[in-house]
N, C-alpha and C positions, 0 to 999 in steps of 0.2 A: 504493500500500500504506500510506503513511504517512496518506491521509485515511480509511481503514478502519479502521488502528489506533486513531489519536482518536476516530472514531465508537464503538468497540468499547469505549473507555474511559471517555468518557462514557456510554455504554446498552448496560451490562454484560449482558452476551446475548442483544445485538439484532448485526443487520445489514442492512445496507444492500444493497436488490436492485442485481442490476444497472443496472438502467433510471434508479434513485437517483443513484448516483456515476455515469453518463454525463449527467444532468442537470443535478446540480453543477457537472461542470468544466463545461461548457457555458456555464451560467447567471454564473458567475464569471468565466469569461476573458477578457483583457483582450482587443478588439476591433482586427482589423489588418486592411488592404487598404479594400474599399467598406466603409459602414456594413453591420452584419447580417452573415449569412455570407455564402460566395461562394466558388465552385469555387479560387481558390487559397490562402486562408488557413483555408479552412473558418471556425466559429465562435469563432477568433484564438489568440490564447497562451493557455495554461493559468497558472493562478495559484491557488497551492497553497494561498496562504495568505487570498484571499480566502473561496475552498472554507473555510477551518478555520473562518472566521471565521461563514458561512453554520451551517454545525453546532454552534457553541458560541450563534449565537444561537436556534438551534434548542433547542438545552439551559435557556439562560437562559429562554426565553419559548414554550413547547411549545403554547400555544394559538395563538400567534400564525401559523400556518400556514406558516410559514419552510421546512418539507420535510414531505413529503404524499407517504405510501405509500397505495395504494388502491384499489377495486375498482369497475368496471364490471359490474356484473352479468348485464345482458340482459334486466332489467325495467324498472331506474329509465333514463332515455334520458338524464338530467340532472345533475350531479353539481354544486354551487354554493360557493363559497366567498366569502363578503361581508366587507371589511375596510375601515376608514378611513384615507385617504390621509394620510400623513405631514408633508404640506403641503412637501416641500420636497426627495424625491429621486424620480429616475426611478421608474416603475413598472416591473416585469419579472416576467412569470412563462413557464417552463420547464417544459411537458412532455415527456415519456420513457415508453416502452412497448417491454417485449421483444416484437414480434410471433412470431405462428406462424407456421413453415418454410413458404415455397409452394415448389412444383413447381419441378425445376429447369429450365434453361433449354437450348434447343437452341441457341438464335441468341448470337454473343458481343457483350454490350453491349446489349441489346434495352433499349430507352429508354424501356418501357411502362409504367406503374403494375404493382407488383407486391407490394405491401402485403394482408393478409388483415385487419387488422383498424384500423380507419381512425377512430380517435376524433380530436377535434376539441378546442380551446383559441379561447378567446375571452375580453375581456375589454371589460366594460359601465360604463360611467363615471353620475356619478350623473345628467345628463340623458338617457339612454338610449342613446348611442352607442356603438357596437359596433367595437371594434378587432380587427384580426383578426391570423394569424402573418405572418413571412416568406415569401415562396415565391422559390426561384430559376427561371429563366427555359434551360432546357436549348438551346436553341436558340441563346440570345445568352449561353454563360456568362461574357464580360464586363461584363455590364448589373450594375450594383446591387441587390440584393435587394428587391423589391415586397411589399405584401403582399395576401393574400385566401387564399383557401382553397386549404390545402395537403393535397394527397393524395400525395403520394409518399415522404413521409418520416417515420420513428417516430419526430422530435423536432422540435418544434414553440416560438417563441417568440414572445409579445406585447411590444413594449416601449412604454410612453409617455414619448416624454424627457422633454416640458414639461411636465405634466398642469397644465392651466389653472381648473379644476372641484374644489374642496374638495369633500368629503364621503364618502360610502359608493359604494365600486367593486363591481364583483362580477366573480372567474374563472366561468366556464362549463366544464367538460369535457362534450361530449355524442359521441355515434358515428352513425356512417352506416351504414344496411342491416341486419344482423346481427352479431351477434358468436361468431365460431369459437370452440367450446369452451365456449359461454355465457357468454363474462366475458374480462375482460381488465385484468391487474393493470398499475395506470402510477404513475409519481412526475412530482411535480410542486414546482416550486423557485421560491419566490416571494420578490420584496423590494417596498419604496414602502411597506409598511403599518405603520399605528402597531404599535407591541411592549407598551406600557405603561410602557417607562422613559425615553420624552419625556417634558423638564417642561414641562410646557402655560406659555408665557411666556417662555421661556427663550427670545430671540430673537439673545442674542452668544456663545449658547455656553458660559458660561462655568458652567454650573452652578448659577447664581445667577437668579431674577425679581428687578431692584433698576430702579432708577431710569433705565437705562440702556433698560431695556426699556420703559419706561412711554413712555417719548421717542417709540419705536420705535411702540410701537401708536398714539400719539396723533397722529404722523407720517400713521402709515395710517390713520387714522382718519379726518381730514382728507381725506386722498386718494380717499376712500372706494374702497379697497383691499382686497382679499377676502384677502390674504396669513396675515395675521392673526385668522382667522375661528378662536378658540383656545377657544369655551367646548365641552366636549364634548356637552352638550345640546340645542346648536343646530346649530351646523355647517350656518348658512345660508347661506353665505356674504358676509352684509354684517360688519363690524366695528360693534357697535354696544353699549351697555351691559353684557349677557352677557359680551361678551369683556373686560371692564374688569374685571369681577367673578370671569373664572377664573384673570385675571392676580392680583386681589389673593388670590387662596388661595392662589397659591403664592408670594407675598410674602415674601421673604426680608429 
């Protein structure tokens, strides 16, 4: 109730579906047992305060796709969202969908897929490669969570820990078969992407492009090291004059 209230304070006469606040906590909580989820921790502790933190930067930076209310319609099969990796935290994105009621069940526990509406999460790094969600393994549910294509459950996550590839990512949501009802509203909970309030150079944090940072890029420079790949117009990932040149803009 308390991340509905803030929500509600921030975006005075909005609310959040339900599919939203189960994607949230989700997408925030702090991870316990095997990595991923897993039939005894589920997808770990809830953490309230990372959730507030996701909605305020939602508020701060509303382009930046930080929470994604939205519709499947049952014409476009594709739904895209393209952002620039951050250069420096995990990727993670979180989808959530209320599905529609199926039939109920005679048999107790039937272990069959029983989803009616089966949209899909992917995420495309800038060489083309295709990450896919979690899936647990019913049969062994002490295994660690694998991933590939998950059909049995209305919540779905990509994570990249290391992303090794600067540049432009892309989420995918698309669906399988039909969709009941013609549409299918879902949220979607994403972090890793620039916001616009990185200081392109700022490499110790501090707030500050100074001399400390010049070290730093000329270090990798040297290296020839993609870390530092910081002009926004290139984003090719070599460190090479451009990147000299977005460090001295923001020259402090």
């Amino acid at each position: 109730m308390l991340l509905v209230d803030y929500y509600g304070r921030l975006f005075p006469g909005q609310a959040m579906r339900a599919s939203t606040i189960k994607a949230l906590i989700i997408h925030t909580a702090d991870d316990l047992g095997n990595a991923g989820p897993d039939y005894k921790f589920g997808w770990g502790l809830m953490n309230a305060e990372a959730a507030a933190g996701q909605i305020s930067d939602h508020n701060d930076f509303p382009d930046a796709n930080k929470i994604v209310e939205s519709l499947l319609d049952g014409v476009n099969t594709l739904e895209t969202y393209t952002f620039e990796w951050d250069g420096t935290s995990p990727i993670c994105a979180t989808l959530c969908w209320t599905d529609p009621p199926a039939s109920a069940l005679s048999e107790l526990d039937d272990p069959s897929p029983r989803l009616i509406n089966d949209p899909d999460l992917r995420i495309v790094d800038p060489n083309g490669v295709t990450y896919y969600p979690f899936v647990l393994n019913l049969a062994s549910p002490n295994e660690p969570a694998a991933t590939g294509d998950n059909t049995l459950d209305n919540a779905e996550q990509v994570v990249i820990h290391s992303p090794n590839v600067p540049g432009s990512y892309t989420v995918q949501i698309s669906y399988k078969d039909s969709l009941t009802n013609n549409g299918q509203h879902y949220s979607l909970i994403m972090s890793g992407q620039l916001t616009g309030e990185e200081l392109l150079g700022d490499f110790t944090g501090n707030g500050l492009v100074d001399f400390e940072d010049l070290e730093i890029l000329v270090g990798y420079w040297l290296q020839n090291e993609p870390f530092v790949d910081i002009a926004p117009a290139a984003r090719d990932g070599i460190v090479n004059f451009l990147d000299f040149a977005g460090l001295a803009e923001n020259w402090n």
